[in-house]
N, C-alpha and C positions, 0 to 999 in steps of 0.2 A: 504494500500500500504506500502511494505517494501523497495520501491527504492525512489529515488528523485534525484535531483540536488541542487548543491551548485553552479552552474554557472546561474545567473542572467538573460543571455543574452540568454537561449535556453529555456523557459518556457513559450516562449506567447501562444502556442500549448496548453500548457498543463494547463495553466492559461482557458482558452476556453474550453477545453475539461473539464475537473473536474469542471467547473462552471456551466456550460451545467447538466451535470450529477448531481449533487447536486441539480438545479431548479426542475429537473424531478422526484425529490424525493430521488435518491438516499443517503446515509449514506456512506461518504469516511473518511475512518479511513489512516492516512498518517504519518509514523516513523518522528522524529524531527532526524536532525544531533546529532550523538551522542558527537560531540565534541561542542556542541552550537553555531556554526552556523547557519546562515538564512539558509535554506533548503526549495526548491519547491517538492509537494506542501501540505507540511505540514502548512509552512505559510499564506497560503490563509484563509479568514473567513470564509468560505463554504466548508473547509476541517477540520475535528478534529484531530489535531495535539496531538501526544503522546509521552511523554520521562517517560524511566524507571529509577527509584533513587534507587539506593541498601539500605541497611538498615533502610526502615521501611515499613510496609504491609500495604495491602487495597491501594485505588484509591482514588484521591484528584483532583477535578479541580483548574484550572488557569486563572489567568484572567490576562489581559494586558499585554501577555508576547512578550518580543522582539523576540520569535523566531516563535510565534504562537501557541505555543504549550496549549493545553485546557485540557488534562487529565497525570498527574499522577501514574505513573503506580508502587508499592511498590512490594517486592518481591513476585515472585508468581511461583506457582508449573505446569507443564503442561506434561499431559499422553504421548503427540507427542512430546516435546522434551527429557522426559524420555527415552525411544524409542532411538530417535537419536541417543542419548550421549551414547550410548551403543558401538555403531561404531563410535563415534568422540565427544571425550571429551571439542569439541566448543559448543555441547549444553549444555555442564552443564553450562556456564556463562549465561548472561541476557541484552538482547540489547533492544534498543529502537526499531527494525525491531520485535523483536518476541513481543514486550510488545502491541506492535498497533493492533495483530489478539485478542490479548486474551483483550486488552480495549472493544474492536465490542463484542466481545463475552459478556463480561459483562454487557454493557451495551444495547444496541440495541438489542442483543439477549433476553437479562436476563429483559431488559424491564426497566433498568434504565437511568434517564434522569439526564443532567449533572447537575443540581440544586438540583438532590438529592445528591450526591457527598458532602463532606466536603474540606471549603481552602483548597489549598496550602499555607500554609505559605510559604516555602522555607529558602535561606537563597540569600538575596540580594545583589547584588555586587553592593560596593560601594567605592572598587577599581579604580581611574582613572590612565594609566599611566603620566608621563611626555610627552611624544609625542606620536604619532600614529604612525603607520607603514607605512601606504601609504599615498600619496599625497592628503590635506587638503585645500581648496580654498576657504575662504571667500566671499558673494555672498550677493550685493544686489542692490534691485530696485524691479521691480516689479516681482510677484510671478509667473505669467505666463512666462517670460522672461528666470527667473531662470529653469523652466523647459524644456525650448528651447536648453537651454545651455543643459541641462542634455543630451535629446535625441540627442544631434549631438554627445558626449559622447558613447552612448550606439548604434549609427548609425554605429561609429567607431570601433564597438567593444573593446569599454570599460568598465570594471564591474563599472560602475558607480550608485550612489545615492544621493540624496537630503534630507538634513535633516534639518525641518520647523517645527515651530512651528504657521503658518499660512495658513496650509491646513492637508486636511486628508490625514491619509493614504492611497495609493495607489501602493500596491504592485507589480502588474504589469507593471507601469513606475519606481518602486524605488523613488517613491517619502514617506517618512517617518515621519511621524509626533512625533516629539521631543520636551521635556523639556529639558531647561537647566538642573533640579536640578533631570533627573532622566537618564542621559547623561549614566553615570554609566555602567548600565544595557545592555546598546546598544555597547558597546567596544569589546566585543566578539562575539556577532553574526554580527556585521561589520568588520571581521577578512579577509574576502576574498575580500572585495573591491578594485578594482585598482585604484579610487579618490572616494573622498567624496566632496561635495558643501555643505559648509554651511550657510545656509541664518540668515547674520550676523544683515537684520535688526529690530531685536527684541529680545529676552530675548537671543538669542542663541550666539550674541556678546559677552555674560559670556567666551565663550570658544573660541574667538580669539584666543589666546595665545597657540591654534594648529593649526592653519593654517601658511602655508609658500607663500599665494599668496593673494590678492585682490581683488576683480574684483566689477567695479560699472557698474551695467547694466542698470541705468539711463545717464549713457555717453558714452557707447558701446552697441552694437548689439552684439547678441548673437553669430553670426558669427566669428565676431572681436575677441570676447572676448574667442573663443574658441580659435582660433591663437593664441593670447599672451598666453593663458595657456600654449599649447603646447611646443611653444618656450622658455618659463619660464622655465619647468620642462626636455629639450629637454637636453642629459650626452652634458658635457663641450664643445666633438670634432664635435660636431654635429654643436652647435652653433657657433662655430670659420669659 
């Protein structure tokens, strides 16, 4: 697949559909946003996510990457977009949409499996800024709680997620499983989020110091505590 979404909140369909499809044996090959964002549904683990990197050749797998991304893709030649670029000099560039058909080709086709691949090294962001761009809420008590909160978030139509370091990933609630010390890496595929929850109680209190709200959901309901956020982050004339 060369399309996806960057919107959160309109993948449960397709969360279901390509998980479906993958049990039944299918091989879904799915472009990564080429600007590193989370992108569906490249990010799912029953999709092989692909990004193409300009100057260096051959195919590298990935592993634990924030966007989901599993293959590699290094500069490559292709007959059909030869062709193209004949009448529109956009194929002579190199996306992550055209590097996903010619990954399947190589591999699934060509009968190579991702372990035969060599790392990605890459090169790791290890970049933090000073503050985040959207709204950041400190979050804690219990883990279930926390994700209460979240879905009345994403009920609302909020690009919302939860970042723990006391569950797994689960990409289709946005629930995120996070290191403090590899925080990093997560700052640009979290580029589109309209809030972030972070569950402050355990190693992820490291990065208090972005959050602008608190929330203890050992002395609020999830309910409650979505009100005060609101109200909290709610422009000045609103609250007057």
């Amino acid at each position: 697949m060369s399309i996806g979404s960057e919107n959160w909140l309109e993948t449960s369909k397709l969360a279901e559909l390509t998980k479906k499809l993958a049990e039944a044996g299918t091989h879904i090959f799915a472009a990564c946003a080429n600007k590193g964002y989370i992108a569906f549904p490249a990010a799912y683990p029953w999709v092989t996510g692909v990004s193409y990197e300009p100057s260096i050749s051959g195919l590298y797998r990935e592993e634990n990457s924030p966007i989901g991304c599993n293959i590699v893709v290094g500069d490559f030649s292709s007959s059909v977009l030869d062709k193209m670029s004949v009448e529109n000099p956009f194929f002579e560039c190199r996306t992550n949409s055209m590097a996903a058909p010619y990954a399947l080709g190589r591999t699934v086709v060509g009968g190579i499996s991702l372990s035969d691949l060599p790392m990605w090294a890459g090169t790791p962001n290890t970049d933090i800024p000073e503050e985040l761009p959207m709204p950041v809420v400190a979050v804690t008590g219990p883990i279930e709680s926390m994700k209460e909160l979240l879905a009345l978030f994403q009920r609302e139509s909020y690009q919302a997620a939860l970042l723990t370091d006391q569950a797994e990933t689960d990409w289709v609630d946005m629930v995120l499983h996070v290191e403090a010390e590899g925080f990093a890496a997560w700052v640009r595929p979290l580029d589109k989020a309209g809030i972030l929850l972070l569950d402050a109680d355990r190693t992820l209190r490291q990065l208090n110091h972005f959050c602008d709200y608190t929330v203890d959901l050992r002395q609020l309901d999830a309910q409650k505590a979505f009100g005060g956020i609101l109200r909290f982050f709610a422009p000045t004339e609103t609250k007057e």
